[in-house]
PQR file of N, CA, C, O and H, with PARSE charges and radii, in Angstrom:
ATOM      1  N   UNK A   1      67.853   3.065 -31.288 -0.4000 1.5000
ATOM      2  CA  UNK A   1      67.436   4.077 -30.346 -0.0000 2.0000
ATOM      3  C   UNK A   1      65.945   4.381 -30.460  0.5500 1.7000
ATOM      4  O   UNK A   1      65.378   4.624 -29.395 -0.5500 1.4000
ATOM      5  N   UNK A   2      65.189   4.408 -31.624 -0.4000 1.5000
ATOM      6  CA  UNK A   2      63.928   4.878 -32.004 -0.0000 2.0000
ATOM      7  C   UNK A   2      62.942   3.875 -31.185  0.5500 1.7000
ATOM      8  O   UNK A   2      61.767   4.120 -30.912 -0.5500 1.4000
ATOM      9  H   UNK A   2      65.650   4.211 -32.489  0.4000 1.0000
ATOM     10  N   UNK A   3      63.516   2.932 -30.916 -0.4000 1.5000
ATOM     11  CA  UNK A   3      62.723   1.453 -30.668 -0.0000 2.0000
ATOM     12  C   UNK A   3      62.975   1.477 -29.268  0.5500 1.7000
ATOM     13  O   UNK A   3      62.498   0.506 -28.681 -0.5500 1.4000
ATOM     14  H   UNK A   3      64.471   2.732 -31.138  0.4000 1.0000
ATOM     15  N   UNK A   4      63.527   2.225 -28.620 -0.4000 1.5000
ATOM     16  CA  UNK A   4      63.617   1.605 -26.987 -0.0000 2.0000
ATOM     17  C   UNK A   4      62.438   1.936 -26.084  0.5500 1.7000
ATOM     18  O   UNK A   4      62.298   1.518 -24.934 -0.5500 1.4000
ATOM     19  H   UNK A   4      63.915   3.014 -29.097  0.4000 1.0000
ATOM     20  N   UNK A   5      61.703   2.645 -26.665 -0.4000 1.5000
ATOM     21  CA  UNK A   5      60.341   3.326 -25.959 -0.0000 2.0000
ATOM     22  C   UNK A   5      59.712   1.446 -26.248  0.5500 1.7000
ATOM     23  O   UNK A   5      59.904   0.602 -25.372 -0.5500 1.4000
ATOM     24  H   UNK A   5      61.816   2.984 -27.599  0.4000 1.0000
ATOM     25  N   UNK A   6      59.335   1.263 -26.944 -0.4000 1.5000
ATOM     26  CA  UNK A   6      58.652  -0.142 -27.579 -0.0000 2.0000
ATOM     27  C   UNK A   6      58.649  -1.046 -26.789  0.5500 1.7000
ATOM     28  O   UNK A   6      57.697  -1.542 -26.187 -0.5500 1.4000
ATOM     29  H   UNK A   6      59.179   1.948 -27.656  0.4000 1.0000
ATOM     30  N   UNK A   7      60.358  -1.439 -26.747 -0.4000 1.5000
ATOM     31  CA  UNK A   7      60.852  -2.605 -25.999 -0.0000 2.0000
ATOM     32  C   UNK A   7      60.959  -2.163 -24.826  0.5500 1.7000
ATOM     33  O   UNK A   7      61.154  -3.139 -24.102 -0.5500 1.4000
ATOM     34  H   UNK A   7      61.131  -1.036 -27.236  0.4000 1.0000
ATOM     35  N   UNK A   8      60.939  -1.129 -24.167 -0.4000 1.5000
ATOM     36  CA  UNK A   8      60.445  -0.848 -22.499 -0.0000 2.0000
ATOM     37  C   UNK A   8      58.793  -1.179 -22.306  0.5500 1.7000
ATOM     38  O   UNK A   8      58.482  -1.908 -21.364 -0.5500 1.4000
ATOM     39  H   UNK A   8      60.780  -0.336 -24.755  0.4000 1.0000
ATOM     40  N   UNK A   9      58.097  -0.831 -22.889 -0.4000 1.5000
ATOM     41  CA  UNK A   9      56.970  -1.202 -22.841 -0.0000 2.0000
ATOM     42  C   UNK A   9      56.590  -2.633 -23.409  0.5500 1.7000
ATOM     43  O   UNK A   9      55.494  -3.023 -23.008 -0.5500 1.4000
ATOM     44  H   UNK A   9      58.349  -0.239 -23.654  0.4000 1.0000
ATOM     45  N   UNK A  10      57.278  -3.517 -24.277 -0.4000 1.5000
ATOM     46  CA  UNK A  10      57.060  -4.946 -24.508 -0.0000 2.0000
ATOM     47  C   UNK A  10      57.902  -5.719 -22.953  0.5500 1.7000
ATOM     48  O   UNK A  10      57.625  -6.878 -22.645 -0.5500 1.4000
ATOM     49  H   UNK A  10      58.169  -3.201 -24.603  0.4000 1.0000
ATOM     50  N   UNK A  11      58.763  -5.001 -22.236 -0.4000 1.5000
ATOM     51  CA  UNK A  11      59.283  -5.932 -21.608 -0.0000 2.0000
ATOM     52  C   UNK A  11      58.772  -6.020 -20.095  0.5500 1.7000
ATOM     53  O   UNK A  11      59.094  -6.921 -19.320 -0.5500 1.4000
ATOM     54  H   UNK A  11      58.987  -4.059 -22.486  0.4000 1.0000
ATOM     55  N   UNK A  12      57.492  -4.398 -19.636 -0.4000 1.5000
ATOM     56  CA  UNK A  12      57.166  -4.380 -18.869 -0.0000 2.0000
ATOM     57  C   UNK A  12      55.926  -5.051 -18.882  0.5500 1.7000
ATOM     58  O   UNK A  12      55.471  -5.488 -17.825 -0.5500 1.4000
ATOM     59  H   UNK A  12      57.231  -3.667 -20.265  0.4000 1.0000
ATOM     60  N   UNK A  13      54.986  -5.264 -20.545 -0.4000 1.5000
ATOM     61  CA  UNK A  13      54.545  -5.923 -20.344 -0.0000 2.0000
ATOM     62  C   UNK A  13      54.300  -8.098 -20.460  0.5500 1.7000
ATOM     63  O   UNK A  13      53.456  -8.995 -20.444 -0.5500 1.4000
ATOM     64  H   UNK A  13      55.356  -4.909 -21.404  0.4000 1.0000
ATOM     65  N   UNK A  14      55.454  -7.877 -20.544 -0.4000 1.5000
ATOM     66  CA  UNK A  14      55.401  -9.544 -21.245 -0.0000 2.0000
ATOM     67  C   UNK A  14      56.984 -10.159 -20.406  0.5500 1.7000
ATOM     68  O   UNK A  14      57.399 -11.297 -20.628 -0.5500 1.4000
ATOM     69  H   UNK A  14      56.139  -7.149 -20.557  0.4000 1.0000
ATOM     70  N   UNK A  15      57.709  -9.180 -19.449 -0.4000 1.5000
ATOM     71  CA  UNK A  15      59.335  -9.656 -19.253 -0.0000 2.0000
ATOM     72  C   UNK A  15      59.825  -9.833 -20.269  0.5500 1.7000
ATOM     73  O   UNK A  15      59.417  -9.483 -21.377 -0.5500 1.4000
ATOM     74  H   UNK A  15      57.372  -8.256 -19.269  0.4000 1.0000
ATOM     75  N   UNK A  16      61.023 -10.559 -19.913 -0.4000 1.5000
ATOM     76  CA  UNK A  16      62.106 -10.500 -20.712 -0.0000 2.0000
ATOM     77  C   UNK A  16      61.721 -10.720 -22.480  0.5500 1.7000
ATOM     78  O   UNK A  16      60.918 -11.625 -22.708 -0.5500 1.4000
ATOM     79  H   UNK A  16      61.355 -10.844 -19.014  0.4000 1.0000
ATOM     80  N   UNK A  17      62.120 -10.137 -23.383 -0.4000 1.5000
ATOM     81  CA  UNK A  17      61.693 -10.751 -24.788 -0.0000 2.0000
ATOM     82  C   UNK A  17      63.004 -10.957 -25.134  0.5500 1.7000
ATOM     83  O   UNK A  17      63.952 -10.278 -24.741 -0.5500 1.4000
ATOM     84  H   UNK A  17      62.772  -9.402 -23.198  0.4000 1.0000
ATOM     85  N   UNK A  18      63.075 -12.365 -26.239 -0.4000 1.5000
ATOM     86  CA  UNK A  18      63.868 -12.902 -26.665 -0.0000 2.0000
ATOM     87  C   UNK A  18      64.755 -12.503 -27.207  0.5500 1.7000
ATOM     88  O   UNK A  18      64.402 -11.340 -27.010 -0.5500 1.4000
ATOM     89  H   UNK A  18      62.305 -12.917 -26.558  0.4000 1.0000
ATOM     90  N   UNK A  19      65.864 -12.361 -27.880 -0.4000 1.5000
ATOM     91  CA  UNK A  19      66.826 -11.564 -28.726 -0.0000 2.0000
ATOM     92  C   UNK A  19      66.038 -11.656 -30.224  0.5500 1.7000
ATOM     93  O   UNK A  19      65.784 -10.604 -30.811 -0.5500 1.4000
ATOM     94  H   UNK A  19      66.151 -13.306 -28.041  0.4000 1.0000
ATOM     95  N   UNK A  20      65.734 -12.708 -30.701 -0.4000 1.5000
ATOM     96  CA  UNK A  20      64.984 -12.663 -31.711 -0.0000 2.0000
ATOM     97  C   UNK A  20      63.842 -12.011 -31.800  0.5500 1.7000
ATOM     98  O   UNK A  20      63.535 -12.071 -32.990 -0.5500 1.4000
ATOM     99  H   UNK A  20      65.940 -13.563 -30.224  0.4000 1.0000
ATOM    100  N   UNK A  21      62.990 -11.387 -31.190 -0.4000 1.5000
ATOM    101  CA  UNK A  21      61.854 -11.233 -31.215 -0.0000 2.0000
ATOM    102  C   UNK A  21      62.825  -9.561 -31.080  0.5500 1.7000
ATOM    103  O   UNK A  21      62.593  -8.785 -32.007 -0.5500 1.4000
ATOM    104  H   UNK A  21      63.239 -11.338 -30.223  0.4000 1.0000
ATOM    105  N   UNK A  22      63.700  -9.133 -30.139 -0.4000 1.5000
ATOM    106  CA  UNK A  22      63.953  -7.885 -30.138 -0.0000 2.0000
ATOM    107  C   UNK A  22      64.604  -7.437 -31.390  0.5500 1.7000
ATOM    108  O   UNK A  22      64.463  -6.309 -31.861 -0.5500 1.4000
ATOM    109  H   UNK A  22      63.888  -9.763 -29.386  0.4000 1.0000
ATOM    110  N   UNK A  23      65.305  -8.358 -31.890 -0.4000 1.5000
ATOM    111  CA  UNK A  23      65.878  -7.652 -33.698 -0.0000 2.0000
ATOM    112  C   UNK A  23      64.856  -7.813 -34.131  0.5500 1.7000
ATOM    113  O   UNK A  23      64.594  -6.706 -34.601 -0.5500 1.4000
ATOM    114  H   UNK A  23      65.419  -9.275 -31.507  0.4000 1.0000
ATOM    115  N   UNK A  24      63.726  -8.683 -34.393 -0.4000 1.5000
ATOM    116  CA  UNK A  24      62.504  -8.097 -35.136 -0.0000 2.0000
ATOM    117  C   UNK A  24      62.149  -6.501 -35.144  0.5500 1.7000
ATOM    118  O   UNK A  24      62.134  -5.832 -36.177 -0.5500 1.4000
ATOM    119  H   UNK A  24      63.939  -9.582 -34.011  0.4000 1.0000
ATOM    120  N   UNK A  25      61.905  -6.061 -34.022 -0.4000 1.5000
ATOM    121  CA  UNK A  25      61.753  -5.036 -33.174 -0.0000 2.0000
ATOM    122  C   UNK A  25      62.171  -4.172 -33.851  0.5500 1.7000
ATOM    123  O   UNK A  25      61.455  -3.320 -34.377 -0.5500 1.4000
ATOM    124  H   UNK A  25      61.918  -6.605 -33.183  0.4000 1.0000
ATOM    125  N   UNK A  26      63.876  -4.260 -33.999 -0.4000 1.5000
ATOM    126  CA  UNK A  26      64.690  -2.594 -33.897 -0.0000 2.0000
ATOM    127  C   UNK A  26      65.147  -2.993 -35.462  0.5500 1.7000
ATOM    128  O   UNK A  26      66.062  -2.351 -35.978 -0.5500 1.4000
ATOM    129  H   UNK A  26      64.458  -4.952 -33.571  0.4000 1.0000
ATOM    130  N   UNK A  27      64.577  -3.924 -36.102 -0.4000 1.5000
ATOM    131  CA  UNK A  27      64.516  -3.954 -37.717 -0.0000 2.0000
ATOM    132  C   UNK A  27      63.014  -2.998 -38.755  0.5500 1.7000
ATOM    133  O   UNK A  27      62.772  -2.271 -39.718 -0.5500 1.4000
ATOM    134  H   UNK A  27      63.834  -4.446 -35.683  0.4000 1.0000
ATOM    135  N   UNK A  28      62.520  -3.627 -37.788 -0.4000 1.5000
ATOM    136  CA  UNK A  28      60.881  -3.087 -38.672 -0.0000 2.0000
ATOM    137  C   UNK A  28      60.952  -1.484 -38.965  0.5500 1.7000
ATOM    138  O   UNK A  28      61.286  -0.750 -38.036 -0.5500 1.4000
ATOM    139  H   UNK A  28      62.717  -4.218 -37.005  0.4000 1.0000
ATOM    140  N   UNK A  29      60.654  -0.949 -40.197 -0.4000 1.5000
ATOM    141  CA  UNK A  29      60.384   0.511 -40.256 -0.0000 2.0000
ATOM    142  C   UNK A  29      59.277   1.452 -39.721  0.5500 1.7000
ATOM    143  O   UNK A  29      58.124   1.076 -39.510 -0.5500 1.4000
ATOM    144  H   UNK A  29      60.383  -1.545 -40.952  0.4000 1.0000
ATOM    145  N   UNK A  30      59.787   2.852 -39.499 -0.4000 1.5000
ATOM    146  CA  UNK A  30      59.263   3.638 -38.496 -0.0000 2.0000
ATOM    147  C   UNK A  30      57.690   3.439 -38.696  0.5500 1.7000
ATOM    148  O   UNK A  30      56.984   3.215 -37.714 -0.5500 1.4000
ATOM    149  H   UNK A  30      60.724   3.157 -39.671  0.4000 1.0000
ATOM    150  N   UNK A  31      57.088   3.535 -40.130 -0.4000 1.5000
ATOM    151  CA  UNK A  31      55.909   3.169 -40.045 -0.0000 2.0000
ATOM    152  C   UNK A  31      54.986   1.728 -39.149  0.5500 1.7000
ATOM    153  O   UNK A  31      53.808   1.593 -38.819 -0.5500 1.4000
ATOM    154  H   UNK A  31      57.662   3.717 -40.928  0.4000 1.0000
ATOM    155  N   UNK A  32      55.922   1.053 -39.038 -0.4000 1.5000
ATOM    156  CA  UNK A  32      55.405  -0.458 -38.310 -0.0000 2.0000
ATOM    157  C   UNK A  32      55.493   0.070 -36.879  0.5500 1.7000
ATOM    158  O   UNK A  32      54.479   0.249 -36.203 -0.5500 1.4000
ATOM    159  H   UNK A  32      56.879   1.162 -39.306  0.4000 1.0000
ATOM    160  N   UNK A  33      56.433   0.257 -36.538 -0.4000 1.5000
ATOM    161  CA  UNK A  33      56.816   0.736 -34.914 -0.0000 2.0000
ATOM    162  C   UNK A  33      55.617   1.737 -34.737  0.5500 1.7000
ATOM    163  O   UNK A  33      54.877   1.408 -33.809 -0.5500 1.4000
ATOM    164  H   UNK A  33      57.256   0.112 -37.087  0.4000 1.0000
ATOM    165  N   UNK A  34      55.248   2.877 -35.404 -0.4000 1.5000
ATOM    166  CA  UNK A  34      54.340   3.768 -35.002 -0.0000 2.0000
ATOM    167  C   UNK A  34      53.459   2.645 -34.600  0.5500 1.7000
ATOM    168  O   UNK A  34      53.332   2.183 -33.466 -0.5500 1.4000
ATOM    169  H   UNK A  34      55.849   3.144 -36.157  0.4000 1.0000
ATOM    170  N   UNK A  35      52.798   2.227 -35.828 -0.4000 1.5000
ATOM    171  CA  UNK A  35      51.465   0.852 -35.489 -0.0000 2.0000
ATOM    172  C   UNK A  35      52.047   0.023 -34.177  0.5500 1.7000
ATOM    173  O   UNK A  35      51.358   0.143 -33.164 -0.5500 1.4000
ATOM    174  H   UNK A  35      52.902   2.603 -36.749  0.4000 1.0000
ATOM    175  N   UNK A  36      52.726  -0.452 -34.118 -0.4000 1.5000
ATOM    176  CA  UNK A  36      53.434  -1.486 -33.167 -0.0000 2.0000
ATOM    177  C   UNK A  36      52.989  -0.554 -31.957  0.5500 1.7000
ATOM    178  O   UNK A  36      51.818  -0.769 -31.642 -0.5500 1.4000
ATOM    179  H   UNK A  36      53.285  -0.550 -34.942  0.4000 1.0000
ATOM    180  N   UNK A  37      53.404   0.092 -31.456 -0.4000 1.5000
ATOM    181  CA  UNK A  37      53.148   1.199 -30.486 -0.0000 2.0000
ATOM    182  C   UNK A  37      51.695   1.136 -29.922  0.5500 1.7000
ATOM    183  O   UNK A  37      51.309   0.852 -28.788 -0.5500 1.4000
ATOM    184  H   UNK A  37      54.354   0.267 -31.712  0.4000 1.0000
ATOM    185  N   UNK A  38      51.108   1.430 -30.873 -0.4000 1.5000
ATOM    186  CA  UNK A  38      49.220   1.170 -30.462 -0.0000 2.0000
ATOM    187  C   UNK A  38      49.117  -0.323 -30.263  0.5500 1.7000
ATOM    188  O   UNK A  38      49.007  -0.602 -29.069 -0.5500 1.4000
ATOM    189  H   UNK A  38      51.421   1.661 -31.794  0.4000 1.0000
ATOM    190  N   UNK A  39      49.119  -1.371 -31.073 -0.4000 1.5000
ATOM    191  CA  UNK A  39      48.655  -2.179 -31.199 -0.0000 2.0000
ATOM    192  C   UNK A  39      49.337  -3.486 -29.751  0.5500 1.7000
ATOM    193  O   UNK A  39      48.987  -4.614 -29.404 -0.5500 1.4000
ATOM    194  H   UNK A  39      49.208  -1.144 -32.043  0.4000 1.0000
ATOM    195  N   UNK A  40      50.349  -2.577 -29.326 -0.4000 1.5000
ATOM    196  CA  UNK A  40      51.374  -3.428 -28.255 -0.0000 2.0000
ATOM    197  C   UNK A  40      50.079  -3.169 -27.073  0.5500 1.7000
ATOM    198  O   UNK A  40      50.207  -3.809 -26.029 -0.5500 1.4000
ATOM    199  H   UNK A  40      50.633  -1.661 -29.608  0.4000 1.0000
ATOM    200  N   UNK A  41      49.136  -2.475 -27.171 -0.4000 1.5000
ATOM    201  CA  UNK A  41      47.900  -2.609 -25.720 -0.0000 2.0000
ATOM    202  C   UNK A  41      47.043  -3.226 -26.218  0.5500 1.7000
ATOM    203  O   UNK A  41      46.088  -3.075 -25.457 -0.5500 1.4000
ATOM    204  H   UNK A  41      49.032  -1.956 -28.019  0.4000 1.0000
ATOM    205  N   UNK A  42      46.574  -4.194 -27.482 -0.4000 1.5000
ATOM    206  CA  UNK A  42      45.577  -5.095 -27.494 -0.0000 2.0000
ATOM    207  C   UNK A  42      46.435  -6.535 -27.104  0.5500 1.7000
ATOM    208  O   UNK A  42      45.829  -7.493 -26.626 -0.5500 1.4000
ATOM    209  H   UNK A  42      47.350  -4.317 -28.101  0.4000 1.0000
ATOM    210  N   UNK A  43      47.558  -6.566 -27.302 -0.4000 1.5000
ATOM    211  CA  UNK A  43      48.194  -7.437 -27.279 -0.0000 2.0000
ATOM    212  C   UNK A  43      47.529  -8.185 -25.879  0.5500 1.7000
ATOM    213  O   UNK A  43      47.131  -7.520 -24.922 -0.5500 1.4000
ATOM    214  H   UNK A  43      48.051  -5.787 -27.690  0.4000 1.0000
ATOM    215  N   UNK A  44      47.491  -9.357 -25.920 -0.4000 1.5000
ATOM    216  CA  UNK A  44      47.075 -10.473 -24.113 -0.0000 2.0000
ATOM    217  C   UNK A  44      48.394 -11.417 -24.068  0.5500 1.7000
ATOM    218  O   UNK A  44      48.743 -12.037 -23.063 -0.5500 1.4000
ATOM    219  H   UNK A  44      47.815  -9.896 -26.697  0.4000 1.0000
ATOM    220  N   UNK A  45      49.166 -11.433 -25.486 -0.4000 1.5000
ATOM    221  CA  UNK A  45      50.304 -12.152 -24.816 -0.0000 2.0000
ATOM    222  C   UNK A  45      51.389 -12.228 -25.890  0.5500 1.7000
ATOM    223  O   UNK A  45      51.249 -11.805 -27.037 -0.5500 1.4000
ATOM    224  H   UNK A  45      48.883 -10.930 -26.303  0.4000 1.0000
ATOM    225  N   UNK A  46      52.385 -12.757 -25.442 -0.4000 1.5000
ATOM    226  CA  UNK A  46      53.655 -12.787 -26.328 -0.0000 2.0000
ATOM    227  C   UNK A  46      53.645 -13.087 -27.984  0.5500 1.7000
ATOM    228  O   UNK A  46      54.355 -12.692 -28.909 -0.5500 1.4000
ATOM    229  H   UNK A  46      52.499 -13.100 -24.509  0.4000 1.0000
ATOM    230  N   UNK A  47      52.191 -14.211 -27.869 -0.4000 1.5000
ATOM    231  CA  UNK A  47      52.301 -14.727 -29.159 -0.0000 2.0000
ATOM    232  C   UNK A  47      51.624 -13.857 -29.849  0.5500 1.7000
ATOM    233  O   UNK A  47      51.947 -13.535 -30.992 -0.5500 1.4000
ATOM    234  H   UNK A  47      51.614 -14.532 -27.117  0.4000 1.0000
ATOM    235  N   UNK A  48      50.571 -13.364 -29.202 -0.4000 1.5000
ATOM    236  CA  UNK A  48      50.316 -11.791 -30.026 -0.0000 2.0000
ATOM    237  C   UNK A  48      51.364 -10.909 -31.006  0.5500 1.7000
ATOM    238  O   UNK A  48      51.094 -10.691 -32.187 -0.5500 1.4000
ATOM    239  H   UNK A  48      50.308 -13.626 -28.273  0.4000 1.0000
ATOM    240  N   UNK A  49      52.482 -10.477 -30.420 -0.4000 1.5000
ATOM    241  CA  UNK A  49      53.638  -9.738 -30.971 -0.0000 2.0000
ATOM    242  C   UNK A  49      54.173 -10.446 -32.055  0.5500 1.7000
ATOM    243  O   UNK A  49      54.253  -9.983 -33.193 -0.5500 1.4000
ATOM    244  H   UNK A  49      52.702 -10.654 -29.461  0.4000 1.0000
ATOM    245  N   UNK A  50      54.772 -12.264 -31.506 -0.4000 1.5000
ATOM    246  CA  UNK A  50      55.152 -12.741 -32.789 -0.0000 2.0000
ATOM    247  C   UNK A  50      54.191 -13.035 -33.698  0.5500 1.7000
ATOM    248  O   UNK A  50      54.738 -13.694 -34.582 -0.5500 1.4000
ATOM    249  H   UNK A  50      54.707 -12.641 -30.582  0.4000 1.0000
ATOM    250  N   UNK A  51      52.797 -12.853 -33.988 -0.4000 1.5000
ATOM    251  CA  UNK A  51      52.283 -12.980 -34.792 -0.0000 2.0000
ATOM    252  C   UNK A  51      52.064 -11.914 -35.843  0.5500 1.7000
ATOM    253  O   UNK A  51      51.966 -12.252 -37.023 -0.5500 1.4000
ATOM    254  H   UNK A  51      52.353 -12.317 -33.270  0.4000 1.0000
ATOM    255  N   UNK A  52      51.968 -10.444 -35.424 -0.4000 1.5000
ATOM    256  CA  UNK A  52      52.002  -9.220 -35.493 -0.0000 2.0000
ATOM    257  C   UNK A  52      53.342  -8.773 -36.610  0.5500 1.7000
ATOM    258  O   UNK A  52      53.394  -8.209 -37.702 -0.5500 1.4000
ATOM    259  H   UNK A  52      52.047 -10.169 -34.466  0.4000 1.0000
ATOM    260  N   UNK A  53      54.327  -9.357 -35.677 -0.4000 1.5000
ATOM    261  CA  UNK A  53      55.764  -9.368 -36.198 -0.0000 2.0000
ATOM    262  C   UNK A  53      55.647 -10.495 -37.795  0.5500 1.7000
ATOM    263  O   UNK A  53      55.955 -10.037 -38.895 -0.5500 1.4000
ATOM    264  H   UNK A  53      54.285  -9.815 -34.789  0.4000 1.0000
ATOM    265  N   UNK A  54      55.376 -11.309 -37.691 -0.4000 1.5000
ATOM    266  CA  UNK A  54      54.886 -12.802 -39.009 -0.0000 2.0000
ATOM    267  C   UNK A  54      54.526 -11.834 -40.122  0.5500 1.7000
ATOM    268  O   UNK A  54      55.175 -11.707 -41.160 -0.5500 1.4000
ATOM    269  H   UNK A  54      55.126 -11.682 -36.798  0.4000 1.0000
ATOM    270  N   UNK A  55      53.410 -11.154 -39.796 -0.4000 1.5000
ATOM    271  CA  UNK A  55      52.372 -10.143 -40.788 -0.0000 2.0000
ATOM    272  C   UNK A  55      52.934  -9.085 -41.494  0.5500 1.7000
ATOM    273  O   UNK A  55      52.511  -8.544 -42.516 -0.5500 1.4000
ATOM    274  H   UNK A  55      52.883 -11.257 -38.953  0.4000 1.0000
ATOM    275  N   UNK A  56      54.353  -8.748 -40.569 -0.4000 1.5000
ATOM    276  CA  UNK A  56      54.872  -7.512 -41.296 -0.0000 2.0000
ATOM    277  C   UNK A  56      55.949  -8.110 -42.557  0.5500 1.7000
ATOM    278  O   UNK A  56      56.517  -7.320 -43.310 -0.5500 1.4000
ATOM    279  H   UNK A  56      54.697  -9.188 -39.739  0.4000 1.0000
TER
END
């Protein structure tokens, strides 16, 4: 539930995201998601996120 703000905003900007890339998502702790949150508007593209996601 904490994560659906995220993935509304990853999916408006990038469409559909993968199932994998979304359990990344609604796994990571609240501290990452806060960051995730900001850092989802430098993002220019998908591989941005999975790289982002790699780091955590």
């Amino acid at each position: 539930m904490r994560d659906s703000l995220i993935m509304r905003l990853l999916k408006k900007r990038f469409g559909e995201i993968s199932v994998a890339i979304t359990s990344q998502v609604e796994n990571i702790s609240l501290a990452d998601l806060e960051s995730l949150t900001e850092e989802v508007l430098d993002f220019q593209s998908l591989q941005d996120l999975e790289s982002w996601l790699e780091d955590r």
